[in-house]
Each structure stands twice: as C-alpha cells, then as structure tokens.
PyMOL commands that place a pseudoatom at each C-alpha (Angstrom):
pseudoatom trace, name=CA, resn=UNK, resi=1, chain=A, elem=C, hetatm=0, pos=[32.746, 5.105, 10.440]
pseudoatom trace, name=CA, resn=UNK, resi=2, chain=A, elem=C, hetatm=0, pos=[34.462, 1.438, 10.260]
pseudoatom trace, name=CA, resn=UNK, resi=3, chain=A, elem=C, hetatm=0, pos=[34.651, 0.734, 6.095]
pseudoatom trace, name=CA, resn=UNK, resi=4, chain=A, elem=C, hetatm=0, pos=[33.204, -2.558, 7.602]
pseudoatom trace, name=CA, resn=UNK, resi=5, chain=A, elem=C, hetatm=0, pos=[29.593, -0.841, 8.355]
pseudoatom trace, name=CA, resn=UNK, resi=6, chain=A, elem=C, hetatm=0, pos=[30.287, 1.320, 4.920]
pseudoatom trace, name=CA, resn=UNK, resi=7, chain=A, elem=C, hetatm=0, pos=[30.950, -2.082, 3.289]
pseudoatom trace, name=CA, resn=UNK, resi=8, chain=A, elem=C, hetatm=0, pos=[27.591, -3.927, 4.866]
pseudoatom trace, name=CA, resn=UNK, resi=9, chain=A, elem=C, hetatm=0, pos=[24.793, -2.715, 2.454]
pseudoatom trace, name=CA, resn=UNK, resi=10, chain=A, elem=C, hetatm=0, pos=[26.888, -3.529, -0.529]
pseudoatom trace, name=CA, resn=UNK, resi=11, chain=A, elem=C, hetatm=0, pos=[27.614, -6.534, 0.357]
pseudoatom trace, name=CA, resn=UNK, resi=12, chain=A, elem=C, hetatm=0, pos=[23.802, -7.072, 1.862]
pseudoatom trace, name=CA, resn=UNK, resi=13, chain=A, elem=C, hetatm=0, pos=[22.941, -6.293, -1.626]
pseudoatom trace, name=CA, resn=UNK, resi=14, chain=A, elem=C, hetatm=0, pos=[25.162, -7.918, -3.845]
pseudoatom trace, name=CA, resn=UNK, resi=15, chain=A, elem=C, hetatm=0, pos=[24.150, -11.086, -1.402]
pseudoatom trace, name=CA, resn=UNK, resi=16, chain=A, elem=C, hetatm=0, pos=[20.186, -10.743, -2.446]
pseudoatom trace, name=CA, resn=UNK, resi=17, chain=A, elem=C, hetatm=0, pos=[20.483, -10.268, -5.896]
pseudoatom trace, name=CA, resn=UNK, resi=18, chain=A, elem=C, hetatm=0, pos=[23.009, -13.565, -6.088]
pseudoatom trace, name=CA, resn=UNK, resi=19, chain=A, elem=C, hetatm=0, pos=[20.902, -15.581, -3.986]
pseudoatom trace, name=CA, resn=UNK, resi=20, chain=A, elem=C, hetatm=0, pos=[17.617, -14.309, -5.881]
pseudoatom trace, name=CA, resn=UNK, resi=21, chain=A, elem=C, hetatm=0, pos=[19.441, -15.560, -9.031]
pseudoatom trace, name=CA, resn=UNK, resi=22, chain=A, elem=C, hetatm=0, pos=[20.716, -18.978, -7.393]
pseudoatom trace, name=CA, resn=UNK, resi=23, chain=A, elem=C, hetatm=0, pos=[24.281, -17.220, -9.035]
pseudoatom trace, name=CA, resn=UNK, resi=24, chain=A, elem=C, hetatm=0, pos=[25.705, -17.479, -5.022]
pseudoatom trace, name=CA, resn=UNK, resi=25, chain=A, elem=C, hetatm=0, pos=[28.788, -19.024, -6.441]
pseudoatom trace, name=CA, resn=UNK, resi=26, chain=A, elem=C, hetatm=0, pos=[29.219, -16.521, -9.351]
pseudoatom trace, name=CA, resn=UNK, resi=27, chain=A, elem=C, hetatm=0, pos=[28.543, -13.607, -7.264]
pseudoatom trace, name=CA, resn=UNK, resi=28, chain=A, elem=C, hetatm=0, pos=[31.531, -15.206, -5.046]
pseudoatom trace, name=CA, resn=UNK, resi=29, chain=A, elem=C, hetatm=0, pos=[33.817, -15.518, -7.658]
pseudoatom trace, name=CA, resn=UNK, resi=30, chain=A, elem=C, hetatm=0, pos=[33.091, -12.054, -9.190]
pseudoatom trace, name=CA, resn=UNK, resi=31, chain=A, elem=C, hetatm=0, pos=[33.535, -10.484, -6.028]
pseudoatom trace, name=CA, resn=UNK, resi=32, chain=A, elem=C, hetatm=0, pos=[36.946, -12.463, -5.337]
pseudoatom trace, name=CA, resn=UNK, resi=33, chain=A, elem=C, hetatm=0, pos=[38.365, -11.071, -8.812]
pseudoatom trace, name=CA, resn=UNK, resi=34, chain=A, elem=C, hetatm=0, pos=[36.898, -7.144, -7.816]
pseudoatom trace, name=CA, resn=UNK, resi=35, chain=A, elem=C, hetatm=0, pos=[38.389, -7.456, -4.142]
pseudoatom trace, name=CA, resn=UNK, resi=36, chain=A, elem=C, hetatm=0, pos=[41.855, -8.773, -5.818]
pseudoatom trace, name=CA, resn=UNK, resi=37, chain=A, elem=C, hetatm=0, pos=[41.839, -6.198, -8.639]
pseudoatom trace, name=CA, resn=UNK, resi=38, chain=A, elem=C, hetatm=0, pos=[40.975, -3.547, -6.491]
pseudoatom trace, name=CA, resn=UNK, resi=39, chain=A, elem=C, hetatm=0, pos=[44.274, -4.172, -4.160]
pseudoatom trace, name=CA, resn=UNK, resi=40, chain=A, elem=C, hetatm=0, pos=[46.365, -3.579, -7.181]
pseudoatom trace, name=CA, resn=UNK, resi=41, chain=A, elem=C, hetatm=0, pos=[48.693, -0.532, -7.048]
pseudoatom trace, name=CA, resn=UNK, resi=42, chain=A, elem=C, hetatm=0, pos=[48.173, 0.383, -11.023]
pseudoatom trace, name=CA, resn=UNK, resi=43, chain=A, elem=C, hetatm=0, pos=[44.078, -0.119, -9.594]
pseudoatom trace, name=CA, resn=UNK, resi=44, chain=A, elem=C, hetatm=0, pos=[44.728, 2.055, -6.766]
pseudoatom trace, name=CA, resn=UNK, resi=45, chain=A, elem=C, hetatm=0, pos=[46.420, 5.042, -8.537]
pseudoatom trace, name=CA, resn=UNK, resi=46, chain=A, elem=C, hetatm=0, pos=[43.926, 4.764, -10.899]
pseudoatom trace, name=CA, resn=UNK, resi=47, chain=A, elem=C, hetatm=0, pos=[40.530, 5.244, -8.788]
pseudoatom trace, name=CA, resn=UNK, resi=48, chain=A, elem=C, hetatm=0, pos=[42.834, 7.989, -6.743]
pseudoatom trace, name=CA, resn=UNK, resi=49, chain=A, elem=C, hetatm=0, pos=[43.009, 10.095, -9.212]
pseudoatom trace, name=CA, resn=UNK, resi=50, chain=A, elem=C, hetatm=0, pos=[40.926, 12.965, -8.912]
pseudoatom trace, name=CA, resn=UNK, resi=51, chain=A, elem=C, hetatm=0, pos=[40.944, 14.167, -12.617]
pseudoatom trace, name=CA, resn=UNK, resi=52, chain=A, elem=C, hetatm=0, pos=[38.944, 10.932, -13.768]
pseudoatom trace, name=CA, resn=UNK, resi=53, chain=A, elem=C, hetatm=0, pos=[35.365, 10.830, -14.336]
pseudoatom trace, name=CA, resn=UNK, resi=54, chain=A, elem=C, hetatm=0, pos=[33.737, 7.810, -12.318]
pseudoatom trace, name=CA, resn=UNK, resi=55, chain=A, elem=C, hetatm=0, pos=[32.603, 6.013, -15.670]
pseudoatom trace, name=CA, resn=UNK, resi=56, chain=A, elem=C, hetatm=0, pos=[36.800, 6.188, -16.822]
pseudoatom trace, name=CA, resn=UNK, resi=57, chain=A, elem=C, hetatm=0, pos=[37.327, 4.188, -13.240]
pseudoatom trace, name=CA, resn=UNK, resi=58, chain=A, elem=C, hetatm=0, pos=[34.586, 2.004, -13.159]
pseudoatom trace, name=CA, resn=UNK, resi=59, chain=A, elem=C, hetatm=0, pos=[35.655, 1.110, -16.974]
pseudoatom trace, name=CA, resn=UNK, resi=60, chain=A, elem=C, hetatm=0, pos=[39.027, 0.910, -16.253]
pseudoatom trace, name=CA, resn=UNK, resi=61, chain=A, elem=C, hetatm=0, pos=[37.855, -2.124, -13.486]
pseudoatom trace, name=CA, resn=UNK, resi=62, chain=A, elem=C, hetatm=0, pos=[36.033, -3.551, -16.205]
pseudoatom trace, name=CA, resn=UNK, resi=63, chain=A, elem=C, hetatm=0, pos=[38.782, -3.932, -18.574]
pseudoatom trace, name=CA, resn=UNK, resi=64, chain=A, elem=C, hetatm=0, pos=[41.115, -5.723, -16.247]
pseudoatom trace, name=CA, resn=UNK, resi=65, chain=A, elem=C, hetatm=0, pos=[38.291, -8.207, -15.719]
pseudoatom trace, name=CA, resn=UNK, resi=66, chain=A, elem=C, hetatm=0, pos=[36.659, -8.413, -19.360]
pseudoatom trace, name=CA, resn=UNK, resi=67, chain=A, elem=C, hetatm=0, pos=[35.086, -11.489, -20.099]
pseudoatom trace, name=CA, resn=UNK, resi=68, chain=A, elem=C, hetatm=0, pos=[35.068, -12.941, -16.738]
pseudoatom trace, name=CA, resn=UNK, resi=69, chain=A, elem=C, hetatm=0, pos=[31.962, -10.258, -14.936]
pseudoatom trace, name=CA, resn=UNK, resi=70, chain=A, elem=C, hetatm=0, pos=[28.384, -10.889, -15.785]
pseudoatom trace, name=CA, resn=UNK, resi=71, chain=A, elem=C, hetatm=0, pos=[26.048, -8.007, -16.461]
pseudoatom trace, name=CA, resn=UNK, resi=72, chain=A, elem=C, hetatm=0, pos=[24.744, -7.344, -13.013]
pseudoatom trace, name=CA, resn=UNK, resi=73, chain=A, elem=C, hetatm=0, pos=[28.645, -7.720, -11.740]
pseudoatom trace, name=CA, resn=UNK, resi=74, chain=A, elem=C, hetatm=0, pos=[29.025, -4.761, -14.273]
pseudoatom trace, name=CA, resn=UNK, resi=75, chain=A, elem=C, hetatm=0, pos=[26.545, -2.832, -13.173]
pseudoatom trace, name=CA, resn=UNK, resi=76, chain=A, elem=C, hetatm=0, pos=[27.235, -3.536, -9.108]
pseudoatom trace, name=CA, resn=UNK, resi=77, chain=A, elem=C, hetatm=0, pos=[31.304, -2.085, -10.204]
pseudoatom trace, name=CA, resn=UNK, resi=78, chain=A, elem=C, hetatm=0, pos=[29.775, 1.080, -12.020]
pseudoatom trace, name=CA, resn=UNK, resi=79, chain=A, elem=C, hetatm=0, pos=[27.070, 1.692, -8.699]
pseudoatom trace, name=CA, resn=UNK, resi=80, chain=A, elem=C, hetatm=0, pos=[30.538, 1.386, -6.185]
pseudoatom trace, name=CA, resn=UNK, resi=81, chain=A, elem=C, hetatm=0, pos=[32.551, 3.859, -8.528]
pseudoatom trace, name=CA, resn=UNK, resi=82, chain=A, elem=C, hetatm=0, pos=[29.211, 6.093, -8.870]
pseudoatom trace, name=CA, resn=UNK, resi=83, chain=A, elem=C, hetatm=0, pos=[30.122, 6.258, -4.912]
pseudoatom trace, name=CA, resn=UNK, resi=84, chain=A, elem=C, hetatm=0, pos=[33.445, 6.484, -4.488]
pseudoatom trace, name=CA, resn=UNK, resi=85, chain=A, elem=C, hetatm=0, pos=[33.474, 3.136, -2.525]
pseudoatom trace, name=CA, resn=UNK, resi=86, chain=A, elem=C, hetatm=0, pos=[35.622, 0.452, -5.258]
pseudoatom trace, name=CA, resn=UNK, resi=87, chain=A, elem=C, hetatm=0, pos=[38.478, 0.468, -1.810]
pseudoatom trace, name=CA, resn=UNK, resi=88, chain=A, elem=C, hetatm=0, pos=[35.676, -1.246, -0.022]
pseudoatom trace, name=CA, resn=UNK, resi=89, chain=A, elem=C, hetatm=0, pos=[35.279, -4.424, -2.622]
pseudoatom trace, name=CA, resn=UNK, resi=90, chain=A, elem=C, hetatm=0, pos=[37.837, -6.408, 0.009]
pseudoatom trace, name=CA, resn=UNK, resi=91, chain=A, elem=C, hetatm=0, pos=[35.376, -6.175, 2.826]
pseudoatom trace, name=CA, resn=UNK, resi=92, chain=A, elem=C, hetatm=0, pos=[32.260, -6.622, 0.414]
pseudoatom trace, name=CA, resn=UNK, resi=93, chain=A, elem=C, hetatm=0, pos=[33.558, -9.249, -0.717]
pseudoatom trace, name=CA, resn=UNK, resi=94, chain=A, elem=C, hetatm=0, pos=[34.694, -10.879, 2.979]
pseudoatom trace, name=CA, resn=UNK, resi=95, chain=A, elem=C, hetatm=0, pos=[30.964, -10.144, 4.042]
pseudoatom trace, name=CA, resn=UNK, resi=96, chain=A, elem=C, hetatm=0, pos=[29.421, -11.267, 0.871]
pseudoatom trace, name=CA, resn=UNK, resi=97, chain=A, elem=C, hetatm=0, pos=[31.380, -14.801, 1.846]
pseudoatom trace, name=CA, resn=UNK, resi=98, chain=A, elem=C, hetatm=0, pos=[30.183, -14.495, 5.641]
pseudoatom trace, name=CA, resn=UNK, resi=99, chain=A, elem=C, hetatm=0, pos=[26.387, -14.449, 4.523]
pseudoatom trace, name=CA, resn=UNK, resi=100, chain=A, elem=C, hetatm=0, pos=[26.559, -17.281, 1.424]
pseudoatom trace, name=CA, resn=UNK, resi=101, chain=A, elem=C, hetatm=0, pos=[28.313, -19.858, 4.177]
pseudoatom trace, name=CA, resn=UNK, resi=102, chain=A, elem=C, hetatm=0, pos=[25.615, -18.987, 6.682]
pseudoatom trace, name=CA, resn=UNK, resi=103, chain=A, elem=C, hetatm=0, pos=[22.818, -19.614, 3.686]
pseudoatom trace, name=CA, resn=UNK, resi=104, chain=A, elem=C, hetatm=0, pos=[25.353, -22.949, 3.060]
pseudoatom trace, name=CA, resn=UNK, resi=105, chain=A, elem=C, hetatm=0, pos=[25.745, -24.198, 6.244]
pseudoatom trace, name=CA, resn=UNK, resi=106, chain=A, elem=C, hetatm=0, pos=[29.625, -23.657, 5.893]
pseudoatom trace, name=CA, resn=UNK, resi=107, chain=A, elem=C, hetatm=0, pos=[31.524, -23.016, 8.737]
pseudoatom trace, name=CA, resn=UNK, resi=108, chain=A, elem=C, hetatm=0, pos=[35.248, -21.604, 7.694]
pseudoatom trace, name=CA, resn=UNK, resi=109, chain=A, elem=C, hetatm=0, pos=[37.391, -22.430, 10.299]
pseudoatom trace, name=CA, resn=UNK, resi=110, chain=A, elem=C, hetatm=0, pos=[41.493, -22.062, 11.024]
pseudoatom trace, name=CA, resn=UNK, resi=111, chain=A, elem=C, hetatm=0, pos=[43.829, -24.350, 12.011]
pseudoatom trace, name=CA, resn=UNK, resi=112, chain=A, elem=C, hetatm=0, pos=[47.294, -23.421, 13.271]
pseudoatom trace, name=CA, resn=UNK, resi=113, chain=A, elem=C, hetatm=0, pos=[49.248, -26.719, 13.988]
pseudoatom trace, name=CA, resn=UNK, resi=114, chain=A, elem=C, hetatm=0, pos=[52.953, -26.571, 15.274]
pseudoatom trace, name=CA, resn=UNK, resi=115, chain=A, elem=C, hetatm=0, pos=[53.288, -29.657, 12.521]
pseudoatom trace, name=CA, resn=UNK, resi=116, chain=A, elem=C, hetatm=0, pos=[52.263, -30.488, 9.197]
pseudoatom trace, name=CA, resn=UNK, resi=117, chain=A, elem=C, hetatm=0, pos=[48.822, -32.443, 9.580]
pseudoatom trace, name=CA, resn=UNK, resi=118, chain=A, elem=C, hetatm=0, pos=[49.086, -36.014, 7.052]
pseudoatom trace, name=CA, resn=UNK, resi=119, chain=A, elem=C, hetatm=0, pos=[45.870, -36.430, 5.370]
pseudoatom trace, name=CA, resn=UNK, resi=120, chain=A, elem=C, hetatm=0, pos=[44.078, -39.047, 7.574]
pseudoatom trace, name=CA, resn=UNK, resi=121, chain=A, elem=C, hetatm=0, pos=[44.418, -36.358, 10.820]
pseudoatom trace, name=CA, resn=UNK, resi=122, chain=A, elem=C, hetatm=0, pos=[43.210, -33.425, 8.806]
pseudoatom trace, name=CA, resn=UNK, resi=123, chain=A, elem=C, hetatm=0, pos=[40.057, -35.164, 7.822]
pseudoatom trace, name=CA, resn=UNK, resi=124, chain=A, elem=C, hetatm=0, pos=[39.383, -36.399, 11.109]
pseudoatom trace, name=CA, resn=UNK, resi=125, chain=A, elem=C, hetatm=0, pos=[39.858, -33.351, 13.041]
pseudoatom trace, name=CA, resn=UNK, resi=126, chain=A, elem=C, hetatm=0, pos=[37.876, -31.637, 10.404]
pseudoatom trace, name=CA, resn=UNK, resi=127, chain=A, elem=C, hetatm=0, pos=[34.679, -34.555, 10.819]
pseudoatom trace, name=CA, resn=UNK, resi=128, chain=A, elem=C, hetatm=0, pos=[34.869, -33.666, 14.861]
pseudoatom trace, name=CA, resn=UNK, resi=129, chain=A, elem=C, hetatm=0, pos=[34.619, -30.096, 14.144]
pseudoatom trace, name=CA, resn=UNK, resi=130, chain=A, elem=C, hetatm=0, pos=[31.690, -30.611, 11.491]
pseudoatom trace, name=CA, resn=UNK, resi=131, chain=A, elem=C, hetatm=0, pos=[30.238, -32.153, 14.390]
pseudoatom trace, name=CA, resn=UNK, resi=132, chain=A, elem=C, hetatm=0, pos=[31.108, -29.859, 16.560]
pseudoatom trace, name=CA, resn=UNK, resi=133, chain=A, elem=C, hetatm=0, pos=[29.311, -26.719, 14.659]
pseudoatom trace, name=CA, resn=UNK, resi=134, chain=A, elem=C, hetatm=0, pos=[27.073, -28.848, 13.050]
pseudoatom trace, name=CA, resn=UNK, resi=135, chain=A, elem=C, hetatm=0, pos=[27.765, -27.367, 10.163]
pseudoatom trace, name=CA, resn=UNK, resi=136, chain=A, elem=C, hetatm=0, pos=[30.353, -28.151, 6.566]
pseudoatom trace, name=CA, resn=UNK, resi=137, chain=A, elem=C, hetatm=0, pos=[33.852, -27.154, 7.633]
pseudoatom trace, name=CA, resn=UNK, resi=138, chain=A, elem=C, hetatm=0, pos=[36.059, -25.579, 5.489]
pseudoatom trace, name=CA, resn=UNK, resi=139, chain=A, elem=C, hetatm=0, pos=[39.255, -25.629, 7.117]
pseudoatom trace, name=CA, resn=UNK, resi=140, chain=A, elem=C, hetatm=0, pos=[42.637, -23.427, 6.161]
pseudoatom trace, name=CA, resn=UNK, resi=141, chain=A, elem=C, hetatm=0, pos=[45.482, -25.396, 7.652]
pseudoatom trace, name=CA, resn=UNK, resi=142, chain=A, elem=C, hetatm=0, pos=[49.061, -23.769, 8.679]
pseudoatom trace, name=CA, resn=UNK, resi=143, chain=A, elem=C, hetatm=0, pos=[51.904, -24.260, 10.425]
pseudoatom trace, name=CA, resn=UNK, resi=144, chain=A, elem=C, hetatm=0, pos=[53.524, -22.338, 12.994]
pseudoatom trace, name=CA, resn=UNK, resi=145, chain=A, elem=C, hetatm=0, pos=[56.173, -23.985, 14.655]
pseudoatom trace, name=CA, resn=UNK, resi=146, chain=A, elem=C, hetatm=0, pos=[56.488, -21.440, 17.525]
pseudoatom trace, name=CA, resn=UNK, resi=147, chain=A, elem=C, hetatm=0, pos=[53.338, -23.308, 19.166]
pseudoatom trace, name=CA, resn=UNK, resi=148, chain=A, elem=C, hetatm=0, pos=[55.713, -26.294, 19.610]
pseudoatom trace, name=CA, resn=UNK, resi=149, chain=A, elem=C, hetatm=0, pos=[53.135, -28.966, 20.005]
pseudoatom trace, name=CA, resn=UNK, resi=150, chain=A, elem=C, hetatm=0, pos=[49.427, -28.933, 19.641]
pseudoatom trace, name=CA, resn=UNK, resi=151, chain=A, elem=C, hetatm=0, pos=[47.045, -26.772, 17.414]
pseudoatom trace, name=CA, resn=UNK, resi=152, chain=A, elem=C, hetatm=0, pos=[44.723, -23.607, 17.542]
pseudoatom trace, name=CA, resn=UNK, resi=153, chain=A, elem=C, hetatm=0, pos=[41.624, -23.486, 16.093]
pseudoatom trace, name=CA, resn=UNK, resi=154, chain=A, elem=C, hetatm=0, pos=[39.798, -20.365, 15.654]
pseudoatom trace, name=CA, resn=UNK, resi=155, chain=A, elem=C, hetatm=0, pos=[35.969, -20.600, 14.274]
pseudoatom trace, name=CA, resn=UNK, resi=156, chain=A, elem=C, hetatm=0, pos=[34.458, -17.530, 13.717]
pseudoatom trace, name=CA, resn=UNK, resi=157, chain=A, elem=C, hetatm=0, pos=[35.143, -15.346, 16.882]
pseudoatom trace, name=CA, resn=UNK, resi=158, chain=A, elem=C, hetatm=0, pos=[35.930, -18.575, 19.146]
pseudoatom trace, name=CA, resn=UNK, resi=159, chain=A, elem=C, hetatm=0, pos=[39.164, -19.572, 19.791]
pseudoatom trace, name=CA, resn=UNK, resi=160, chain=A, elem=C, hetatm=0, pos=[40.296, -22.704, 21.135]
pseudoatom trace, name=CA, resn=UNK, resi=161, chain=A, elem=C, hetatm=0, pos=[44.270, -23.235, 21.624]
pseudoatom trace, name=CA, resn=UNK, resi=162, chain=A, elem=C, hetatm=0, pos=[45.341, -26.177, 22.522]
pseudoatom trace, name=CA, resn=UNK, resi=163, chain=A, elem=C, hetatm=0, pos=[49.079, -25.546, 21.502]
pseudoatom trace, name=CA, resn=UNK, resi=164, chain=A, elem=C, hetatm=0, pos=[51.876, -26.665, 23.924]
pseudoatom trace, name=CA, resn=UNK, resi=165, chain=A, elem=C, hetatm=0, pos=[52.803, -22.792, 23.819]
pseudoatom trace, name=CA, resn=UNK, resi=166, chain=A, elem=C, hetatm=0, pos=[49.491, -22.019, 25.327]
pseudoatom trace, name=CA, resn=UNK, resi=167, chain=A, elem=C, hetatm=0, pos=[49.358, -24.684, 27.819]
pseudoatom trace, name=CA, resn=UNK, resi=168, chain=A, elem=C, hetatm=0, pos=[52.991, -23.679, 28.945]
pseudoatom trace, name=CA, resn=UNK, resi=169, chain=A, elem=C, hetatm=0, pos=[51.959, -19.841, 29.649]
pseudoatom trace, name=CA, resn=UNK, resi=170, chain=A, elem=C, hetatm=0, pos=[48.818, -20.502, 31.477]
pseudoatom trace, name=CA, resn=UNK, resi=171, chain=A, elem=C, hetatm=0, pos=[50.884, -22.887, 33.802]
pseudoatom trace, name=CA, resn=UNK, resi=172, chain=A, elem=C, hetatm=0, pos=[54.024, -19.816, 33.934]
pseudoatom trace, name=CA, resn=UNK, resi=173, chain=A, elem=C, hetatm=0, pos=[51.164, -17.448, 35.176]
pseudoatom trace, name=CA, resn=UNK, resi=174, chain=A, elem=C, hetatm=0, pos=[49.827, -20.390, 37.776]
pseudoatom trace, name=CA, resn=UNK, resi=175, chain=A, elem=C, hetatm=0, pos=[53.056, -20.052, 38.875]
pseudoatom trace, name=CA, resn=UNK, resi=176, chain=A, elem=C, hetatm=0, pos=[53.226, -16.451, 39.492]
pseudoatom trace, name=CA, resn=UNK, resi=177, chain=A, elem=C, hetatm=0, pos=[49.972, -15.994, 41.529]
for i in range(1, 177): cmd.bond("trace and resi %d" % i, "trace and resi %d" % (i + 1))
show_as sticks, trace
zoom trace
C-alpha cells in the first residue's frame, strides 16, 4: 500500500480536529516541526529500534519539540507511535497542507524561470494566475537556467511550460515527423 493512502486518515483527522478548533494554522505548524523532526537520522534510529517501548519513542518526539506542541499535537504523536506510523508525519503533514489551502482558497503553485523574476514581474504573474485559479496563489519561485528563456508553471497536477527549452523540443520533434 502507497504510505500516501496509509498517511490519508491521519492527516483527514488531524485536519478535523484543527479546523473544529479554528487552530488550522497551529495544526500546520505542528505538523511542519513533526514532519522535519521525524526526517532526522538521530529521530530515525531512534523509532527503528525495536527494543523501545512506543511511549520511550513517542516521548523521545516530544522532547525534541517541548514547548512548541499543544496538547492534542501530543496526543496525535503518541496515537502515530501507538501505530508504528511517526515515518509517515512527511506525507501527513503534505496532505494536512493540501486540505487547509482547499478550506483557504490557496492555490500553491511553482514557478521555474530560466531568470531571476524582479519584484514587479513576480507579482504580476502571480495576480494573472490568482485569476487564473480563482483562487490566493502562493507561489515558490526558482531558477533553472537550463530552460534558457521562459518559465514553467506547475499548479497542482497541471503543467504549463512555456520555457524556450520546451518550445525548442516540440519544434525538434515537428521536425522529425
């Protein structure tokens, strides 16, 4: 089974009770710190090793983090450990984000330029995708200067490339048919 599907109710849940508690951005930032934490090698030979007791790794998650978890951020950490599933807090967490823009009306959205983008063309290419989707963009800019010219734009599971790169293999396979 993907860890994606595994990952879904947990992140289905974590989703309900933030949104019950209007604590959407806590939830996110909880989650964030878990997912990072959980990536850690010290982390991962930690919840690998067999001859702990769950409670010793869900505590040892909660010490790394102490302070900055709520209760019911507690309590969702010592559930996961309970079932083996802390390696899943990444995709939780990426899920978790999925459902709170949808509730949002955010639309996260890359941008892959062959330039660096000055201030005045990132917000205006951002403003025709918000109108675009209709919805708040969030953009993550980059540069990759193998596209040459041009930009691609990837929102959700659409991609639009409009990169010199692009436009130069669709005209090299023209060519060859």
């Amino acid at each position: 089974m993907e860890l994606s599907t595994i990952a879904r109710p947990y992140a289905e849940a974590a989703f309900k009770l933030a949104d019950e508690s209007n604590r959407l951005g806590d939830w996110s930032d909880a989650l964030g710190a878990l997912a990072l934490v959980s990536q850690d090698e010290r982390i991962l030979a930690t919840t690998g090793d067999p001859r702990l007791s769950v409670g010793d790794v869900a505590n040892t998650f909660l010490r790394v983090l102490e302070g900055r978890l709520f209760p019911e951020a507690e309590n969702f950490v010592r559930v996961m450990a309970e079932n083996r599933r802390l390696d899943l807090l990444p995709s939780v967490r990426e899920q978790f984000e999925t459902l709170k823009n949808e509730r949002e009306g955010v639309q996260e959205v890359e941008i892959v330029t062959a330039f660096p983008l000055d201030a005045a063309h990132e917000q205006d290419l951002v403003g025709r995708l918000e109108k675009q989707t209709g919805k708040k963009v969030v953009a993550r800019i980059s540069v990759d200067p193998e596209l040459i010219g041009g930009a691609r734009i990837v929102i959700g599971d659409k991609v639009i490339d409009a990169s010199a790169r692009a436009q130069l293999a669709a005209l090299e396979n023209a060519l060859r048919a």
